[in-house]
N, C-alpha and C positions, 0 to 999 in steps of 0.2 A: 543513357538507356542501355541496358542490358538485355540479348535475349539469348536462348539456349536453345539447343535441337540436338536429336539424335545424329550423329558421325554416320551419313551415308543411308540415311533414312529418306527418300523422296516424300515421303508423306507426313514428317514426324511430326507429332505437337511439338508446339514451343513455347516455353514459358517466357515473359516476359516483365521486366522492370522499366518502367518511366517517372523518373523526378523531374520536376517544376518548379520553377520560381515566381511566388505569389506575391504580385505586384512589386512594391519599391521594394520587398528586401530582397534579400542576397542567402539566402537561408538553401545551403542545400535541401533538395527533400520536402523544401516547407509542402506539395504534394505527389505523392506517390501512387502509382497507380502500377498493379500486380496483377495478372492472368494466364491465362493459354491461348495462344494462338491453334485453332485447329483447323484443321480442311474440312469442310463438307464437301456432300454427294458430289458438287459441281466443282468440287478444288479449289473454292473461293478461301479464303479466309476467314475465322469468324471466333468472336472474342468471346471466351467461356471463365465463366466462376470469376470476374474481376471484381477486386477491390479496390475501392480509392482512399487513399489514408490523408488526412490532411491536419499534417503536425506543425507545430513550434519548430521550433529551430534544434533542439537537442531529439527532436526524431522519437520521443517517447510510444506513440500509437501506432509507428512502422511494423509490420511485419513482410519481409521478404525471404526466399531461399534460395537455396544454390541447388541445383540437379549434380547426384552424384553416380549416379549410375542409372542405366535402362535395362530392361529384361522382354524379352520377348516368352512369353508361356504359350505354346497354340497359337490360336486366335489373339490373345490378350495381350494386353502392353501394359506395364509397369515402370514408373520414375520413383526412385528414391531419392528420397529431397532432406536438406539439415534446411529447418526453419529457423527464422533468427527474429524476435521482438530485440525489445530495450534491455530485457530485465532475465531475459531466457532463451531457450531454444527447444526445438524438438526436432525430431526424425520422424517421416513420413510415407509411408508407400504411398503412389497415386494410381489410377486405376484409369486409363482412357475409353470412354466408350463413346460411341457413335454423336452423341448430343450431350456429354457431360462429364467432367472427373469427379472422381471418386476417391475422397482419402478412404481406403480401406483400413488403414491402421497408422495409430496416431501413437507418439512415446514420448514422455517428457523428457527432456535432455540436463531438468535441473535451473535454477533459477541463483537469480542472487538472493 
């Protein structure tokens, strides 16, 4: 399991990566499950925009990323993110708002 936060953020969202292992095999990944963790009003925790990917062993319908920077604008919060499939990638701004992210802008990073 992997998760990410902002460095020094009390309240950051956090993305988060959890792989599984689907019964007798041994298959990293065989499911993966991708989101944000973000605070509501009560500082609970609460899991936004989750995927669950549930692949073969070579991971082909995985999509997970890495946060590589935050930005605070005003009010707003931004994550940029390198997303990674099987076969490609992309760069990502994300957009946090009260009950939801937001890819505001999506770039292809080129494929095989």
């Amino acid at each position: 399991m992997a998760l990410y936060a902002e460095a020094g953020v009390g309240r950051s969202p956090m993305y988060v990566v959890a792989e599984g292992i689907e019964g007798e095999s041994r298959c990293p990944g065989g499911t993966v499950l991708t989101g944000w963790l973000m605070p509501d009003d009560f500082g609970r925790l609460v899991l936004r925009s989750a995927l669950l990917f549930r692949a073969d062993c070579d991971g082909k319908l995985v999509r997970t990323a890495r946060p590589l920077a935050a930005i605070q604008v005003g009010e707003r919060r931004f994550w940029v993110l390198r997303d990674f499939g099987y076969e490609d990638e992309r760069a990502i701004i994300a957009e946090f708002r009260p009950r939801a992210v937001d890819y505001v802008l999506v770039v292809d990073g080129g494929s095989c």
